[in-house]
N, C-alpha and C positions, 0 to 999 in steps of 0.2 A: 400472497404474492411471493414468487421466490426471489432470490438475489439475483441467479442470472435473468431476470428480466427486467432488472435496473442497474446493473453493474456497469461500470465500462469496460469495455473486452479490449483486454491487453496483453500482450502475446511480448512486449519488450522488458528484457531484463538487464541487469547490470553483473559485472561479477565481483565478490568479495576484493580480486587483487588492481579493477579500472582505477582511475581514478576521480579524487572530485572534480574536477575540468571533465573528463568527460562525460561523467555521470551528467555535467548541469548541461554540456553543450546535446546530449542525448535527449534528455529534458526539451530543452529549447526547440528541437527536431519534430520532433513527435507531439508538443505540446499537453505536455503530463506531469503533474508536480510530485509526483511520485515514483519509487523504481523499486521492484522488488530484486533482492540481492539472491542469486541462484549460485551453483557451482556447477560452473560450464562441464558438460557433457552428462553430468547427472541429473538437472533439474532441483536436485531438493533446497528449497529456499532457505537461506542459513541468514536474511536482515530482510532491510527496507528502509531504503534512504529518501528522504523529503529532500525539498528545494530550502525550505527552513532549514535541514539539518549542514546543506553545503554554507548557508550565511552565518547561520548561531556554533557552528563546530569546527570552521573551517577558517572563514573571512574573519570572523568577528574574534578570532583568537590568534589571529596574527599566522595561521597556518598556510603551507604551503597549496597551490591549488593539484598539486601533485601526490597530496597525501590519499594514502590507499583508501576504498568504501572502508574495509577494514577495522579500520583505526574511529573510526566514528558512528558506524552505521548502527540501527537497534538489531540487534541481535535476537534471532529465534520471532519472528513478528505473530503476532495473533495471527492464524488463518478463519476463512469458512470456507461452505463448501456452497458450489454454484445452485444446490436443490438445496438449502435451508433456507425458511422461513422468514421473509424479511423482518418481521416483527422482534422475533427471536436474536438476532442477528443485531438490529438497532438496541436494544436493550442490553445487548454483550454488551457493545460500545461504550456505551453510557456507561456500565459498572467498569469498566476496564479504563473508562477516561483517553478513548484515541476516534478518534474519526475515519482512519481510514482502516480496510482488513482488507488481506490480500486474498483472492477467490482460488479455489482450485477446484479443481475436476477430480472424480473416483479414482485417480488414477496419481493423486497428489500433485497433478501438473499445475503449474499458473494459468489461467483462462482470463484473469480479470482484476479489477480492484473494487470496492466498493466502499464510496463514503458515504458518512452518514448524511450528506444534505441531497445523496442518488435517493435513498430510503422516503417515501411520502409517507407524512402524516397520517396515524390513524385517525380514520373519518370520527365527528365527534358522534357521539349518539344523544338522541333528543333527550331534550329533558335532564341529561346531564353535564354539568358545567367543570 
């Protein structure tokens, strides 16, 4: 199975300089806990900001809700690409310890996100426990 045929296709991004208020109010919009951080007019993804990251880096440290993605967002995020191997793909995760990666197209564009609980299970085989 590939990734784009369990991703969720997401086409909305956030930019390096928005801020946390709108990244979450964006969030809340579109209903996505997630935003990959791009640089408006070139596309290439430079973060990736969670709804965790606007309460544990933001709220929870007495910060402004005006502070740039910037200033908090994960820098450089894992990618895949929309034809890799969901298998291949879930087991990055796991070694890399993050749940979600952001999907692009041949073309490095963002298409999508995918977490690991989009990924199904590999079916068991008989006989093995």
């Amino acid at each position: 199975m590939l990734v784009k045929d369990v991703m969720s296709a997401q086409i909305v991004t956030a930019s390096p300089n928005d801020t946390a208020q709108s990244a979450a109010r964006l969030m809340a919009e579109t209903e996505v806990g997630a935003l990959p951080v791009e640089v408006p007019g070139v596309g290439a993804i430079v973060g990736i900001i969670t709804d965790r990251d606007i309460v544990v880096s933001v709220l929870a440290k007495g910060l402004s809700t005006s502070t740039g993605l910037a200033e908090f967002m994960t820098v450089s995020p894992e990618v895949c690409n929309e034809n890799d191997e969901t298998d291949a793909v879930a087991a990055r995760m796991r070694d890399l310890a993050v749940r979600r990666l952001v999907v692009v197209n041949d073309e490095r564009r963002v298409v999508g996100i995918v977490s690991l609980v989009d990924i199904p299970a590999e079916p068991a085989v008989e006989g093995v426990q």
